[in-house]
C-alpha positions as CSV (number, residue, x, y, z in Angstrom):
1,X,0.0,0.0,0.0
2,X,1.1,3.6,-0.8
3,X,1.5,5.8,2.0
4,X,-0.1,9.0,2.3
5,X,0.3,12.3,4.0
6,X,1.8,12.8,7.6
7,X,-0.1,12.4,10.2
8,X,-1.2,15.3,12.5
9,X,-3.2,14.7,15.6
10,X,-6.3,16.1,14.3
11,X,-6.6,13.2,11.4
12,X,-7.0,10.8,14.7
13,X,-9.9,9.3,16.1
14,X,-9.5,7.1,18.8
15,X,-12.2,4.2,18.4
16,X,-13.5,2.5,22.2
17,X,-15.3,-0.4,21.8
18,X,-17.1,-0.1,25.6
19,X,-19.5,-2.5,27.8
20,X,-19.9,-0.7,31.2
21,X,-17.2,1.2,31.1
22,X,-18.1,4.1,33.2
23,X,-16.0,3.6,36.5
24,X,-12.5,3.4,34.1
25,X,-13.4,5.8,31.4
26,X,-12.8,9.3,32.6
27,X,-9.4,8.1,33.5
28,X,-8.6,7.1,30.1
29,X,-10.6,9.7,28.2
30,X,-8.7,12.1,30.4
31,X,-5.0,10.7,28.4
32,X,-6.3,10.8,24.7
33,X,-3.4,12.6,23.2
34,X,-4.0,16.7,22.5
35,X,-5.6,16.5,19.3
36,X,-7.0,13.0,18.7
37,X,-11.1,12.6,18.7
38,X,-12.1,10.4,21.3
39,X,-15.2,8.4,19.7
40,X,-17.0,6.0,22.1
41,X,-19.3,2.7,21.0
42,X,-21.5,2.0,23.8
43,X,-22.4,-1.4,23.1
44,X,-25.5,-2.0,25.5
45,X,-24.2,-0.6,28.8
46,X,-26.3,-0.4,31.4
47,X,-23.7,1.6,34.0
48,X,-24.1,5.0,31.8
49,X,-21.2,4.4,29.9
50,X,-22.5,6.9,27.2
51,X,-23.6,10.0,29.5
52,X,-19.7,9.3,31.1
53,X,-18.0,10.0,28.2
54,X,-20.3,12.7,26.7
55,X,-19.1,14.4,29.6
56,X,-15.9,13.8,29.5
57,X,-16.2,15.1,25.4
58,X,-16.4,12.2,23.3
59,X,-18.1,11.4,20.6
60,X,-21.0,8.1,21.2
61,X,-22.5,6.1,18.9
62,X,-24.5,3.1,20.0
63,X,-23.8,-0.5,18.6
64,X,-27.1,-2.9,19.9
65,X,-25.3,-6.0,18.5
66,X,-23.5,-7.1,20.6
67,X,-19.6,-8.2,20.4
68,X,-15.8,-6.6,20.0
69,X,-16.4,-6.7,16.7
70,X,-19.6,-5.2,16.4
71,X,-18.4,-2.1,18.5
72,X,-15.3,-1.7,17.0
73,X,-16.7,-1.8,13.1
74,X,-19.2,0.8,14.4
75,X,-16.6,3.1,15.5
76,X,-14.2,2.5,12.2
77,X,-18.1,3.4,9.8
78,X,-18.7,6.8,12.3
79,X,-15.2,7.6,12.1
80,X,-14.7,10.6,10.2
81,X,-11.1,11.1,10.2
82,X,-8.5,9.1,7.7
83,X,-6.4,7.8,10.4
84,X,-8.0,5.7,13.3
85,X,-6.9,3.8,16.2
86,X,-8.4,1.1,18.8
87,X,-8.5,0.8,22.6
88,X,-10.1,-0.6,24.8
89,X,-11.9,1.5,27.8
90,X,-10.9,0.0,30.8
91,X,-7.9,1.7,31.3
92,X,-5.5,-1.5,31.3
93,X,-3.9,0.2,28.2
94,X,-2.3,4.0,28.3
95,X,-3.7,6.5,25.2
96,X,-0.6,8.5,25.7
97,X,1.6,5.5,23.9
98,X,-0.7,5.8,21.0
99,X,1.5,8.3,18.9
100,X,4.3,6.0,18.5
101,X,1.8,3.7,16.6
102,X,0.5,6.4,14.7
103,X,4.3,7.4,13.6
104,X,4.5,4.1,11.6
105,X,2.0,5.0,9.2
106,X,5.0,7.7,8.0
107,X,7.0,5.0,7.8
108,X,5.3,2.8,5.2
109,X,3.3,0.8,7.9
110,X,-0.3,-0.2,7.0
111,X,-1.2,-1.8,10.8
112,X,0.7,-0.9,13.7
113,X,-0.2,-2.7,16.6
114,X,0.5,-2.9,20.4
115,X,2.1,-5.9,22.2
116,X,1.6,-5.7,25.7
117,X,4.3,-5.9,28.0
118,X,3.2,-6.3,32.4
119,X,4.0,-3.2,34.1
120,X,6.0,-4.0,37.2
121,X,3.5,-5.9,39.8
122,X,1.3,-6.6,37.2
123,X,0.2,-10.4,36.4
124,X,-1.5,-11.2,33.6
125,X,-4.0,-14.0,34.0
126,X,-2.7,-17.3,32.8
127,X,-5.4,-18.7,31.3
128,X,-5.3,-15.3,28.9
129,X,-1.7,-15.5,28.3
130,X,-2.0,-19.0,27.4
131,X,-4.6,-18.5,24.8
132,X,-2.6,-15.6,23.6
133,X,0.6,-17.8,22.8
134,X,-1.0,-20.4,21.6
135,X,-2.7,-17.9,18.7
136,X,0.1,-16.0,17.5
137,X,2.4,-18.6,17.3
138,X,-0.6,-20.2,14.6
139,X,-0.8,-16.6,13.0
140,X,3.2,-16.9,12.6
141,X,3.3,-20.7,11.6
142,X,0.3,-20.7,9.4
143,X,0.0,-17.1,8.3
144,X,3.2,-15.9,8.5
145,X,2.2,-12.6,10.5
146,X,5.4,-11.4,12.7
147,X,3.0,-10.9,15.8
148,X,3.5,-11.9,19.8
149,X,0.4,-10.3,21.0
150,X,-3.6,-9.5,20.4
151,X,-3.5,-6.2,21.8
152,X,-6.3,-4.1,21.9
153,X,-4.5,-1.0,20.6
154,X,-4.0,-0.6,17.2
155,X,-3.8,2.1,14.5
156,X,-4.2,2.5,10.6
157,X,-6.0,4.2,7.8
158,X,-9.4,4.1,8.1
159,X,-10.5,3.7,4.7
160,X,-8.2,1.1,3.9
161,X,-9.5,-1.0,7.2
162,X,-13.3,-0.7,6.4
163,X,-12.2,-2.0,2.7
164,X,-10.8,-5.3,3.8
165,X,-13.7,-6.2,4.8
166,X,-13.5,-7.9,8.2
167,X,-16.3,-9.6,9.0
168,X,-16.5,-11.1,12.0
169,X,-18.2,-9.5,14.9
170,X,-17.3,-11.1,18.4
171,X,-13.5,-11.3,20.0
172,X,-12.5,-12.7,16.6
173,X,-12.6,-9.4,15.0
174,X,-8.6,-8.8,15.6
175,X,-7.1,-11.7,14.7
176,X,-9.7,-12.0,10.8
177,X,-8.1,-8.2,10.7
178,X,-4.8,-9.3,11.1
179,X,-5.0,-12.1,8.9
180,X,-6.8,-10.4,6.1
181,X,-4.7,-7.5,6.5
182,X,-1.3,-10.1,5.2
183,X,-3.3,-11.2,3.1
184,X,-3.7,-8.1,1.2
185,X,0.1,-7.3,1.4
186,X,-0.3,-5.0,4.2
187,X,3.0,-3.5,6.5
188,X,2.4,-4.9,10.1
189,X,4.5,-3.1,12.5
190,X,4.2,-4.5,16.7
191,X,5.1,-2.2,19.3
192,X,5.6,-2.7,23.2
193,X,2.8,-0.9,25.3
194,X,2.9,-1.4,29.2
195,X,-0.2,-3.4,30.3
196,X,-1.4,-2.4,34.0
197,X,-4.8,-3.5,35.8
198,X,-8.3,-2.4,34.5
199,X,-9.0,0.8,36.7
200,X,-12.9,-0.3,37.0
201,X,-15.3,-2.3,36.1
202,X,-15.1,-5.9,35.3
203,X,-13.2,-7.7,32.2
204,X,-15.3,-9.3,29.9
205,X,-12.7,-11.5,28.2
206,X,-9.5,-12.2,30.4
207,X,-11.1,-11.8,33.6
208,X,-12.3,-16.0,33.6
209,X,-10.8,-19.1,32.7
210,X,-14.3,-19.0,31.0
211,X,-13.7,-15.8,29.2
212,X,-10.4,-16.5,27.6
213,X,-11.8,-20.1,26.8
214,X,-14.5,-18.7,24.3
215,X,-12.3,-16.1,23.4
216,X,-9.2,-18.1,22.3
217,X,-12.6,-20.9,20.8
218,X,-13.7,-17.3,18.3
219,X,-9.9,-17.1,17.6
220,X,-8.9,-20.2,16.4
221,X,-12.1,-20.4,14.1
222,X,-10.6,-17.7,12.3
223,X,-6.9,-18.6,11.6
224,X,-7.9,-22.6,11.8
């Protein structure tokens, strides 16, 4: 893919897919670079995620199906910038590393995405870091895509994303991206982002042996 113009920080919009969210959002919302559009997908809270972050200044658009995918395909349509980015709302992730993704795309990278390194006294759940492993090493061996991580921070055109076409609309969504996206020749660039504890709320994924069971189940039906 051709690269485009440099980025500036008001070509940004930073895409959070949230399911009562409203404890951990401010926080976050709060360290969305100068610049960037903070656009949030309620997906069916019932904690007044939306009213938080309309608050707080972000933009809301509400997603009733629910899933990741769902949410986050929302928030790439509504997005009216040509460079958008993905986090999640629970504050495990830090907006202010965001830039440094949004750098590669002056480089000649189509996807940049984050690979989550523990911040000291933080323990990522086994079960979760397991199921992580396990998929990127099949996204290397099968699919040849240099990743170590399914981070939910990532950044990259936004016209070029909604044209590959990812369909999938539960925790798959990231890993059909990332697959589609070598597919079509794409640049895949992985950064380290420091990964602390969720600042409210509960997880929905990685927070159950349960959780990361049906997540890593959605996963593997994708790369299998």
């Amino acid at each position: 893919m051709t690269n485009l113009l440099p980025v500036d920080s008001s070509r940004v919009t930073v895409v959070l897919p949230c399911l009562n969210e409203a404890e951990s959002l401010p926080g976050v919302l709060e360290l969305i670079p100068d610049g960037y559009r903070a656009l949030v997908v309620d997906n069916n809270s019932t904690d007044g995620t939306a009213d938080v972050a309309r608050r707080y200044g972000a933009e809301v658009v509400a997603e009733s199906r629910a899933g990741y995918g769902a949410a986050v395909h929302a928030g790439m349509v509504a997005a009216s910038t040509p460079i958008v980015a993905v986090l999640d709302g629970d504050g495990s992730l830090d907006p202010r590393e965001l830039p440094k993704l949004v750098e590669e795309l002056d480089r000649g990278v189509d996807l940049a995405v984050g690979r989550r390194r523990c911040s000291p006294g933080v323990r990522w759940p086994w079960h979760a870091r397991l199921g992580t492993q396990v998929v990127c090493w099949r996204l290397r061996q099968r699919h040849r895509i240099p990743v170590h991580d399914i981070a939910p921070m990532r950044v990259a055109r936004r016209d070029a994303i909604v044209g590959l076409g990812v369909a999938d609309r539960r925790s798959g969504y990231p890993l059909e991206l990332l697959v589609r996206a070598a597919a079509a020749g794409w640049k895949i660039a992985e950064h380290d982002v420091a990964y602390g504890t969720r600042t409210g709320g509960k997880s929905k994924v990685s927070g159950s042996v349960r959780g990361s069971f049906f997540a890593v189940l959605d996963f593997w039906r994708v790369i299998s």
